[in-house]
C-alpha positions as CSV (number, residue, x, y, z in Angstrom):
1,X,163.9,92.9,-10.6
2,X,160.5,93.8,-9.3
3,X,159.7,96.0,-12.3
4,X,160.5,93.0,-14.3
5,X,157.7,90.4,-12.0
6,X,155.4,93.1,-12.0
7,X,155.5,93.4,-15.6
8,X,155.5,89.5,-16.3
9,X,152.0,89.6,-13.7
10,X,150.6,92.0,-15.9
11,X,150.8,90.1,-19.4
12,X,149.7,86.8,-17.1
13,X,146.7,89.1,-16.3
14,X,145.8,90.4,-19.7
15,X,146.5,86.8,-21.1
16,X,144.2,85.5,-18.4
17,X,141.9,88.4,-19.3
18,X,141.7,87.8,-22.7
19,X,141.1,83.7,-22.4
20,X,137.9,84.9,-20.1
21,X,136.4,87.2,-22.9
22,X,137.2,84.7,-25.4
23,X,135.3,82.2,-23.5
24,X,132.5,83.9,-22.4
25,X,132.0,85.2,-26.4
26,X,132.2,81.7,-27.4
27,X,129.9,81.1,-25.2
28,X,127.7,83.9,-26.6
29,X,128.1,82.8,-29.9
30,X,127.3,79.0,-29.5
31,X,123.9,80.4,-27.8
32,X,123.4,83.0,-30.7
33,X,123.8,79.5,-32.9
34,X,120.8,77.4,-30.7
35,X,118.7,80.8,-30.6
36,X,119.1,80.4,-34.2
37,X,118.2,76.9,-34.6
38,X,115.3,77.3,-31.9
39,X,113.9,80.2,-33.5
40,X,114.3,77.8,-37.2
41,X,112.7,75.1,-35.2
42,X,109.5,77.1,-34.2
43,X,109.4,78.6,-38.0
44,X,109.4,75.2,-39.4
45,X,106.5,74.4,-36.3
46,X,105.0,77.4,-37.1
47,X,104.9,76.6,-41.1
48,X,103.6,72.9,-40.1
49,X,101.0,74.4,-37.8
50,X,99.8,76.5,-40.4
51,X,99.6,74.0,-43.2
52,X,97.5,71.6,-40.5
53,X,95.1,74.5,-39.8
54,X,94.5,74.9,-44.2
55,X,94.5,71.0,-44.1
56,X,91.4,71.5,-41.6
57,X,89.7,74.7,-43.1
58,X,89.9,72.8,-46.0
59,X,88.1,69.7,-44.0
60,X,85.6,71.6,-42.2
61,X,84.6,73.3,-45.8
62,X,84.6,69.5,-47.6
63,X,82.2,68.7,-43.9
64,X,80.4,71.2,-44.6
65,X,79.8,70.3,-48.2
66,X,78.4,67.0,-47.9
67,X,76.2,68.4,-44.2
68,X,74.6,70.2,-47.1
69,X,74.2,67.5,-49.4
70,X,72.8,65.3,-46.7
71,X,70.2,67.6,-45.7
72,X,69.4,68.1,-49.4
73,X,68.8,64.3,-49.6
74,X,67.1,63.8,-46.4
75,X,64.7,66.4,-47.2
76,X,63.7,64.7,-50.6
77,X,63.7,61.4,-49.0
78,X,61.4,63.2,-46.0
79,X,59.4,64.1,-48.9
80,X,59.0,60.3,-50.6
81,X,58.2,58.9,-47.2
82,X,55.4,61.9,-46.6
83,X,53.9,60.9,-50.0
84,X,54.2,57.3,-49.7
85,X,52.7,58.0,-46.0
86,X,49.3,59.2,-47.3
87,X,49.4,56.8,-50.5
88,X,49.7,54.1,-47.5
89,X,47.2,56.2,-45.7
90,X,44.6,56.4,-49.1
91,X,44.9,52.4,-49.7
92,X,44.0,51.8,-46.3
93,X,41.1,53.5,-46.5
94,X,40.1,51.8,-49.4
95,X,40.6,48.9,-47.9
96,X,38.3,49.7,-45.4
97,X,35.8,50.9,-47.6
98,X,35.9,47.5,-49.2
99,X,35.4,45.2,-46.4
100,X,32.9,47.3,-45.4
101,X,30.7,47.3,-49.1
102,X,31.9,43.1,-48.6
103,X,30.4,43.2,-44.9
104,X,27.4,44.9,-46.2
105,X,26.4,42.6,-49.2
106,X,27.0,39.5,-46.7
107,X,24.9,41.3,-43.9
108,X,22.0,41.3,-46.3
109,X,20.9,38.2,-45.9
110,X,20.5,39.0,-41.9
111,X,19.1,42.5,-42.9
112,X,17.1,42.5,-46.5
113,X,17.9,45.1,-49.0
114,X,15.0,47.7,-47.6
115,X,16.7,50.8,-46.6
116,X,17.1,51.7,-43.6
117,X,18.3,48.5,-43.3
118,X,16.2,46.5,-40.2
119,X,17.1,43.2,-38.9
120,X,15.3,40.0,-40.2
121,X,14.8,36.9,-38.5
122,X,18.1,35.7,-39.2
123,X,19.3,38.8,-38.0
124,X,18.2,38.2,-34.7
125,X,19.1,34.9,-33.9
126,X,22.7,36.0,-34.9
127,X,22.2,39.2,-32.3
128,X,21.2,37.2,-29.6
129,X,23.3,33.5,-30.1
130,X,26.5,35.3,-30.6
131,X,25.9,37.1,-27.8
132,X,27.0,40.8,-29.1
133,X,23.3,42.3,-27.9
134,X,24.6,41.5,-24.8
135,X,27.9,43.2,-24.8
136,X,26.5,46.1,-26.8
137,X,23.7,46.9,-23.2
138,X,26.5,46.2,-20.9
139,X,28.0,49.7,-22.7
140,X,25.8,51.0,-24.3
141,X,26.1,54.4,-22.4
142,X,29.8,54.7,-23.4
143,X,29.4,53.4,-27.0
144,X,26.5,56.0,-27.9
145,X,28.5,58.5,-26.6
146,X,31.3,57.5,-29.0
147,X,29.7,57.9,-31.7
148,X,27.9,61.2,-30.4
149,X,31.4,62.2,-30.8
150,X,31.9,62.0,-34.4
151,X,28.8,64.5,-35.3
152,X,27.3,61.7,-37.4
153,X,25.2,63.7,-40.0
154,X,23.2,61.3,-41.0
155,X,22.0,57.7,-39.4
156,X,23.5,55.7,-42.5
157,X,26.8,57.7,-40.6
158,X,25.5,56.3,-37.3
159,X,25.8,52.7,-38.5
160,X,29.0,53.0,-40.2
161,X,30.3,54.5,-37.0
162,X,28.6,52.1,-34.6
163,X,30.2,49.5,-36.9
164,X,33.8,51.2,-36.6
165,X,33.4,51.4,-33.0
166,X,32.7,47.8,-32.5
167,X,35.3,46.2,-34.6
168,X,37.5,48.4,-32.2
169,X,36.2,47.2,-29.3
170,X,36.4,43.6,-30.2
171,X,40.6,43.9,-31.2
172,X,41.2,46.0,-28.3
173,X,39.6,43.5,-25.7
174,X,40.4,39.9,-25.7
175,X,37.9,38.8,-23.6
176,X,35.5,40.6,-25.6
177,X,37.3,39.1,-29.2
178,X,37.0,35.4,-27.4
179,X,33.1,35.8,-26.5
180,X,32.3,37.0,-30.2
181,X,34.0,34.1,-31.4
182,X,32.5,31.6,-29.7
183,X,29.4,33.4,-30.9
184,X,30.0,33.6,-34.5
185,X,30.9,29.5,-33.7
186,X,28.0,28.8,-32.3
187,X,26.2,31.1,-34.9
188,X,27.5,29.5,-37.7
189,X,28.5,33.1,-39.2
190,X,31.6,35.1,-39.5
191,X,32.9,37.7,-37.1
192,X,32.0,40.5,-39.7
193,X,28.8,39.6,-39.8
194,X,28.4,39.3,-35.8
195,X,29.9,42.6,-36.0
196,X,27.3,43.8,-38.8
197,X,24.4,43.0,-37.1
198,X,25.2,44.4,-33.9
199,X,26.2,47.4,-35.5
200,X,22.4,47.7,-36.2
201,X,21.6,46.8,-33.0
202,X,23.7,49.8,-32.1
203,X,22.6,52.0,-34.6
204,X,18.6,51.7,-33.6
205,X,19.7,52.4,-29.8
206,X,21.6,55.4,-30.6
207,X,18.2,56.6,-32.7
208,X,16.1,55.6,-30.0
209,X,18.1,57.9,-27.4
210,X,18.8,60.8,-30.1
211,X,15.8,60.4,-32.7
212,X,16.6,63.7,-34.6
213,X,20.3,63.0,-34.6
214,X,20.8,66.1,-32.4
């Protein structure tokens, strides 16, 4: 009888034995399936991955592409503007150049036509009702040395400076640009020529202070 229990204990055992290695490879094997699918899953990630990163090589390379064709076109356009800079640059100074053959032919009826060019009589009363003799002493110091400055080479170079120097002064100073215009009024001339004649003006004080131009 006790051989027989002991015996029936024993096949309980193994049976129970048995269910607790079948469960434990079961569980084995549904872990070997999600390692599986987990290591699938990062393949497929990995695969995706790498496609994004030629998606963006291929992006950086297309960048890089038109960085280069802007810089192409921002240089030739750099180079238009340059060009278009100094025709801008040329016209201006003929401009210049033409007021200031205009400014001349109107300043010779306050100057003649004997060179170098002296005030008249005219000239005179324009120097001294407009007003610009006066604002020419009040700085005259600082205005010589201006156009000390520029190395003028010759004295025809000393009036076109003296007259450069003055149409500056009279845009950059209101007051200054007010008093000359009430002087050209009461002149009955133009700015320009207020401007001419005290250019002369100018011109013979910077000769009188440097007579060799040195």
């Amino acid at each position: 009888m006790n051989e027989y229990i002991t015996t029936e204990l024993l096949c309980w055992g193994i049976i129970a034995l048995l269910g607790v290695v079948i469960y434990f490879i079961k569980k084995i094997m549904d872990n070997t399936d999600k390692l599986d699918k987990n290591v699938y899953d990062l393949n497929k990630d990995v695969f995706g991955l790498s496609k994004d990163v030629s998606g963006l090589s291929k992006d950086v390379s297309g960048l890089s592409m038109d960085v280069s064709v802007f810089n192409k076109e921002f240089s030739e356009s750099k180079t238009k503007f340059e060009l278009l800079w100094e025709k801008s640059l040329a016209v201006e100074k003929e401009i210049k150049m033409h007021d200031r053959d205009i400014s001349f032919l109107k300043g010779k009826k306050y100057a003649g036509s004997n060179s170098p060019l002296q005030l008249n009589e005219e000239g005179n009363k324009v120097l001294k009702e407009s007003k610009i003799n006066n604002i020419i002493d009040e700085r005259a110091d600082e205005l010589i040395k201006k156009i000390k400055e520029t190395n003028p080479e010759t004295f025809y170079d000393v009036h076109l400076t003296a007259q450069s120097i003055l149409d500056n002064l009279i845009k950059e100073n209101h007051n200054i640009l007010l008093t000359v215009k009430n002087g050209a009024y009461n002149s009955g001339v133009d700015i320009d020529i207020v401007v001419f004649v005290g250019s002369l003006y100018l011109r013979d004080k910077y000769i009188a202070k440097y007579p060799n131009n040195k």
